[in-house]
N, C-alpha and C positions, 0 to 999 in steps of 0.2 A: 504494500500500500504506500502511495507518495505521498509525502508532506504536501499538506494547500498552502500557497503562498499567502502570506499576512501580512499586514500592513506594518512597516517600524514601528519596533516596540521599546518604552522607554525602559534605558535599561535597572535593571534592582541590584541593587548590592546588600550581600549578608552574609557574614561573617566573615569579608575577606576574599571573598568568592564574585567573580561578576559575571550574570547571565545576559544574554544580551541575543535574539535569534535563536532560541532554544540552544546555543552553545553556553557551556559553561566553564572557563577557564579558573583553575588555582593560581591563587598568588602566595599562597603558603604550603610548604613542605609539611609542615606539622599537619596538615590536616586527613594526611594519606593514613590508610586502615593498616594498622598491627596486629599481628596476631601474634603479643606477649604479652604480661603483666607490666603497667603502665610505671612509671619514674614516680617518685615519692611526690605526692601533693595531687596526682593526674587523680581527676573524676571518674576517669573509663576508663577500663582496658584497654578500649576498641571504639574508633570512630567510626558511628555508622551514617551520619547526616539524616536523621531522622526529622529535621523537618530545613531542609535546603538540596539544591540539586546535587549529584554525586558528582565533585570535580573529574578534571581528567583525569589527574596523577590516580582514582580510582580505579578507574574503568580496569576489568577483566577480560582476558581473553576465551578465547572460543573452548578451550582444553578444561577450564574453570566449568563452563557450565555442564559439558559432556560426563564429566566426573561425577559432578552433585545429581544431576538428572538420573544417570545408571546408579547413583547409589544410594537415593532419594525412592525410585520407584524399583527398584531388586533388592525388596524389604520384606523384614520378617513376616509384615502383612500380606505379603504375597502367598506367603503359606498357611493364610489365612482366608483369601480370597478361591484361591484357586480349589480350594475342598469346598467351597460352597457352591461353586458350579457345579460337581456331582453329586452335591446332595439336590441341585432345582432338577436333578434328571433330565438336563442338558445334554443334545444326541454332538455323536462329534463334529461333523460337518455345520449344525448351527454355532460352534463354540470358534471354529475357526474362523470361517468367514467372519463371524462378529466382530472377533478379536482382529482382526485384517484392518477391517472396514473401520470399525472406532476408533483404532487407536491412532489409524490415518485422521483423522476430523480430529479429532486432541490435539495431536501435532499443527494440524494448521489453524486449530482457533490460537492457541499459543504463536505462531508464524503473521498472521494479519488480524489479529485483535488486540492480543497484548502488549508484543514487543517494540512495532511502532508507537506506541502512545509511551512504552517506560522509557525506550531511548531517545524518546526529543524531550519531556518535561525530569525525566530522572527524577521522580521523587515518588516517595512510598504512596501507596494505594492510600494509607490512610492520613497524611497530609492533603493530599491530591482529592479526596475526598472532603476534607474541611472546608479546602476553597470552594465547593459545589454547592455543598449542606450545609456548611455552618455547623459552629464549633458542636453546642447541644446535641443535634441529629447524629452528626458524626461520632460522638460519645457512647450515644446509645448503640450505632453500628459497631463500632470498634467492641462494647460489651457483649456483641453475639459474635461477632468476627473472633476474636479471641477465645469463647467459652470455647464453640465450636472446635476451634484448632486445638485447644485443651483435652477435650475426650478424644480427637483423632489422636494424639500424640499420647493418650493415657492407652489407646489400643495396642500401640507398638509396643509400650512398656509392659501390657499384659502379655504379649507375645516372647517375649525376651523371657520373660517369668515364668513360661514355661518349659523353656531350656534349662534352667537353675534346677526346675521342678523333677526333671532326669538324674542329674548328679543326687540330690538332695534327699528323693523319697519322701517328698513330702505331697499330702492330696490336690490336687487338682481338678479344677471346673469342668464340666462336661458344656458340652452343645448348648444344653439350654436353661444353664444358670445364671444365677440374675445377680448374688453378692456373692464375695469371697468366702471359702471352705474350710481355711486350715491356716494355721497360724506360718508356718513355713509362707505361704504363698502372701501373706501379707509381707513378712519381712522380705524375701524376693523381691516382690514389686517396689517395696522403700528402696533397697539398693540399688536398683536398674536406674530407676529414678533419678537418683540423686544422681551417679554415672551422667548419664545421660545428660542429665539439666548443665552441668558444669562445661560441657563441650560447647553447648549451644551458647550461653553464656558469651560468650568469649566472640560471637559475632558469623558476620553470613563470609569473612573469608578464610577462617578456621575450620568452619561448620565445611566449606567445599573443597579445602585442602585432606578432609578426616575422609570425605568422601571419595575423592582419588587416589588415594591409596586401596581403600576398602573396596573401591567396586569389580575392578577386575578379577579378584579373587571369586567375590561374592557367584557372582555370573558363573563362573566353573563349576563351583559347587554348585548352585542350582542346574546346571546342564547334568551334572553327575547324581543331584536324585533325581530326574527325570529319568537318565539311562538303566543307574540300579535299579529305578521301581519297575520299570519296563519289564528288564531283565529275571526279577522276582515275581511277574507276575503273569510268566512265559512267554514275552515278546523278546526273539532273540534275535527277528532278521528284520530286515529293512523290509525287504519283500513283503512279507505278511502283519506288516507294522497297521497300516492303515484300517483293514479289515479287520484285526484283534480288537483294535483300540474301539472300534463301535460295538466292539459284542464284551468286550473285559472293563472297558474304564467310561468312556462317555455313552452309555447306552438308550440313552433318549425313554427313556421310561418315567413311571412316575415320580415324583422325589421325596424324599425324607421327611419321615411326620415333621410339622412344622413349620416347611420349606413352602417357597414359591416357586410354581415350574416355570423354569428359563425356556425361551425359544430363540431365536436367532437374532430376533429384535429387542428382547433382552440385552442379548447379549452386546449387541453393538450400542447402543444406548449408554449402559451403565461400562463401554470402556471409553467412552466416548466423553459420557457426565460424571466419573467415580470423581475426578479433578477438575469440575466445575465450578469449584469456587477460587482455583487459581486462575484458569485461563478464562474462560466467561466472565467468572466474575474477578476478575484484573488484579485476586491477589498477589500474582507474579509479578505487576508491576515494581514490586520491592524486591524482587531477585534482578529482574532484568534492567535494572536503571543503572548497573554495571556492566552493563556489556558494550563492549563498545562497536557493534552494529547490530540492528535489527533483526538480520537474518539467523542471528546465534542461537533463535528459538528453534532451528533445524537440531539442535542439540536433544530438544525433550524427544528425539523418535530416541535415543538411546535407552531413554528409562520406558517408553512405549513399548520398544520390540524386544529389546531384553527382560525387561522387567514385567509390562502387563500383555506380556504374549509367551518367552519362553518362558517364564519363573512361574506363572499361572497355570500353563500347561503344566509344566513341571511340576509343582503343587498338588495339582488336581491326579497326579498318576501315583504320589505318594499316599493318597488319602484313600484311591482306589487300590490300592494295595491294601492297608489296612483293611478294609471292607472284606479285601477276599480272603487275606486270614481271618478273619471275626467279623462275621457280617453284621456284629450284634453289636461292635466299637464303632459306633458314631462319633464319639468325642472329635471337635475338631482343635490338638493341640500339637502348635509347628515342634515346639521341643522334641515331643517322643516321638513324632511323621519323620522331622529329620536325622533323630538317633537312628533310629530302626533302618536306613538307606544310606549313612554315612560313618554312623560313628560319633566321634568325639571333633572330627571336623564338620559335622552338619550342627551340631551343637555350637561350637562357635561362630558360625555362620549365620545363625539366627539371631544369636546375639549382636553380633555388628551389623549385622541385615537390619535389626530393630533400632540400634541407633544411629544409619545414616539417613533412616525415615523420621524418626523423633528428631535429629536436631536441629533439621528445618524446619520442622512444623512448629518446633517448642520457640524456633528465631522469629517466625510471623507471628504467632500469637504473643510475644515479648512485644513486638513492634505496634500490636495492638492494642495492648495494655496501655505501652509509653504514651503512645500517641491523648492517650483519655488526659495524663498529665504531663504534658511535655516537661517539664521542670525537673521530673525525676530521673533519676538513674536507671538508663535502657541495661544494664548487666545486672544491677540489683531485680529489676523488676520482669528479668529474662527468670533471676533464679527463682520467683514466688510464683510464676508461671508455671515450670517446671513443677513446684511442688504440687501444684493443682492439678497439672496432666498426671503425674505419679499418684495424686488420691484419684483419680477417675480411675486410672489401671487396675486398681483395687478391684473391679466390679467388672466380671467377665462379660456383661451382655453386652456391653459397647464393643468389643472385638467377634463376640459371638453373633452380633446381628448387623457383623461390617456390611454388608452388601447395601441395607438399609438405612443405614446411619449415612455413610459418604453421599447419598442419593439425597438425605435428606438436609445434608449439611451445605450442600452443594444449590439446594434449590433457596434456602434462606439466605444466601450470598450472594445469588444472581442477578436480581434485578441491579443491585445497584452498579454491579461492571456495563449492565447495559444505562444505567445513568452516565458514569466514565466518558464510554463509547462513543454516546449521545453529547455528551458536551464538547468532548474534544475536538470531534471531527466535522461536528453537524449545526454545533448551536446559528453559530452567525448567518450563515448559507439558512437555514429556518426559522430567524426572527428573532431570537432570542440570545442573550446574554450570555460569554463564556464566565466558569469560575464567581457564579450569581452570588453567593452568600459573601466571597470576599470584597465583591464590589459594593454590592448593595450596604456592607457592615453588619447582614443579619447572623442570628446563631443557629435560624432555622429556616433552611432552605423546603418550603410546603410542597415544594412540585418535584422535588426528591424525595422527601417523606413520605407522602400519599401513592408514589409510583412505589413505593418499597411495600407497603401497607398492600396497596391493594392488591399488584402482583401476586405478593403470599395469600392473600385471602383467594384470588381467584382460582388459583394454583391448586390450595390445599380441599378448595371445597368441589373441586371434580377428582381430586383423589376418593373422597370421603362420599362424594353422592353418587359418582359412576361406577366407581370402579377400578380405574384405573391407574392402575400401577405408578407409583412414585418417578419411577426412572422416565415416563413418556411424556411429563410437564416440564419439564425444562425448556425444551427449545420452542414451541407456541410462545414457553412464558417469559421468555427474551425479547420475542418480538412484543408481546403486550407492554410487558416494562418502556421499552423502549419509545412507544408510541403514546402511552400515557404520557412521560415525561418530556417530551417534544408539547406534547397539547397543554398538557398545564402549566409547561414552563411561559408557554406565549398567552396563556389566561393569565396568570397573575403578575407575571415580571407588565404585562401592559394596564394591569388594574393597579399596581404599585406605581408605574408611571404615571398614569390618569390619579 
């Protein structure tokens, strides 16, 4: 997508920093990101520019985000997701093609929605959302922005905790428990926790250096339980690989008490919307405002194809293993899936799997927090984040009922990327004011508010009155978002003018 040309803009100065044409040049060294412990008297660790553009001296290259992406999404959670496709009794042919076809559309709503808008304005989704909605509205978003990223990142921590739960012998949640079991599995969860919070901590160029290391490995080992569980559950040749797999692992049958049966549009849907609240709804605009070009977003196929196509499949032939010795082991837990096909290196594997998923998710919901009080300490207020994703883990059904949680986290987050979208690219060209509440001086931007409002309400009451499935409201409900907030932005920004 190309930049529209604009009219000279005057230019802003802050903090040293002068933007001028959506460039943004440093005038100070100090201001570039560390990834140490800061010099006696330093506030931060880590400069994140949480409410100013990312200078140059920031900007990352393309290798940065290929890392965090493969090691972001070839996560513990994958070994959580991909057993749940065999439990919806998902046949194989609908699980691939979906997987195909969705994680293609992830890729490119990330490629021309998000990335253009984070690399000309560089600044966090929730800044960038202040100047729209005004300070109050955006308050109240950043408070579901952040819960949200809290229970995703408390799932990863419960997935970690079941890797402990192998060495340790201690009880373990099944499929469809709702609070923790055993005292082991509390403490587990506190230590991963705490692990984990301290990484993140420390900022989004720590959190993508931990990730480059960790993901090549990761990827191995997830191709190596896919093979073993193959291998264990008599698929030894290529030749007869495809026709086993519809009658042994994805068998299109009914699904598991409990479950929703998946079909092909499932499937493509929920790979398509599971990270709807990054790329629709523009929370990657606070990854991507380091990148130093647009197209860097060609990066997220690495965590797409590796991560939610082989590591899913992969998953999913672990768990069907399990079935076929104990057709009566439903439990869906990555520790003992991955013990049982690798060892003491699928064990670790889970665990790092779980925190190069956690400590990005524990970095945006930090960044969402801060944002409520810019004044405070974004690495203080990363680690009470942390401690609230670590009390969510405590409680299996938010990993137990991921399929539905991401669906639903993703559709409370959307409208307002499609506000972003709408103001960035569309306002002036449609009548209405760019960045309305910072001009205007208001705290609460109505014609973002009431698009947020009614979206969900519209959304959620044909979930509840039709029928239909959570995964297949998103993308209508982009377009509705979208169209409200064009309409009422030009109703009341002209009833405020008059």
């Amino acid at each position: 997508m190309r930049e529209r040309e604009r009219p000279p803009a005057k230019p802003l100065v802050r903090d040293g920093l002068r933007s001028h044409h959506g460039r943004v040049h440093a005038v100070s060294a100090a201001r570039r990101i560390v990834s140490h412990p800061p010099v006696a008297g330093s506030p931060e660790p880590v400069q994140e520019y949480e409410r100013e553009p990312v200078p140059e001296s920031a900007w990352l290259g393309f290798r940065s985000f290929v890392g965090q992406y493969a090691g972001e999404h070839t996560a513990g959670t994958e070994l959580m997701i991909g057993p749940l496709f065999v439990a919806a009794g998902v046949s194989a042919v609908d699980l691939v093609v979906g997987l195909i076809v969705g994680n293609l559309l992830a890729v490119l709503s990330w490629l021309f929605l998000t990335a253009p808008i984070a690399t000309r304005a560089r600044l966090t989704l929730y800044y960038q959302l202040e100047k729209i909605c005004g300070r109050t509205l955006v308050t109240v978003y950043n408070l579901a922005n952040g819960v949200m990223f809290c229970f995703l990142a408390g799932a990863m921590v419960t997935v970690n905790a079941t890797a402990a739960g192998v060495w340790f012998q201690f009880r373990m949640p099944g499929l469809n428990d709702l609070y923790p079991n055993s005292l082991g599995w509390v403490i587990s969860v506190l230590l991963m926790g705490a692990l984990i919070t301290i990484v993140a901590a420390y900022g989004y160029k720590f959190v993508a250096r931990v990730a480059n290391i960790a993901a090549p490995w990761m990827v191995l080992v997830f191709i190596a339980f896919g093979v073993v569980g193959l291998r264990e559950i008599g698929i030894d040749s290529l030749s007869g690989l495809w026709a086993q797999a519809q009658t042994l692992i994805w068998k299109g049958g009914a699904p598991l008490p409990g479950q929703v049966k998946f079909t092909v549009w499932h499937v493509l849907f929920f790979a398509w919307f599971c990270n709807m609240a990054m790329h629709i709804g523009m929370a990657d605009l606070s990854v991507f405002r380091y990148a130093r070009k647009s197209w860097y977003a060609v990066a997220t196929a690495a965590g797409m194809y590796l991560g939610h196509f082989i590591a899913w499949l992969a998953a999913s032939v672990l768990y069907a293993l399990q079935l076929h010795r104990d057709p009566a082991n439903t439990a869906v837990l990555p520790g003992p899936m991955a013990y049982a096909a690798c060892g003491a290196a699928g064990l670790v594997c889970v665990i790092v799997a779980g925190w190069t998923t956690a400590n990005p998710t524990i970095y945006r919901a930090g960044l969402a927090f801060q944002a409520i009080v810019p004044s405070s300490s974004r690495y203080r207020v990363t680690l009470v984040t942390g401690a609230i994703a670590t009390l969510a883990g405590l409680f299996p059904a938010i990993a137990m009922k991921l399929l539905g949680f991401v669906a639903l986290y993703g559709l409370v987050l959307m409208p307002m990327g499609a506000v972003v979208f709408v103001d960035f690219w569309m306002s002036e060209r449609l009548g209405f004011r760019r960045d309305y509440a910072e001009a205007a001086g208001t705290t609460v931007n109505w014609a973002a508010g009431l698009t947020w409002l009614l979206t969900l309400a519209a959304c959620l009451a044909i979930v509840n009155a039709d029928g239909i499935q959570i995964f297949f409201v998103g993308l209508p409900g982009w377009f509705v978002a979208a169209t409200l907030y064009v309409v009422l932005s030009r109703l009341l920004q002209r009833k405020a003018a008059a």
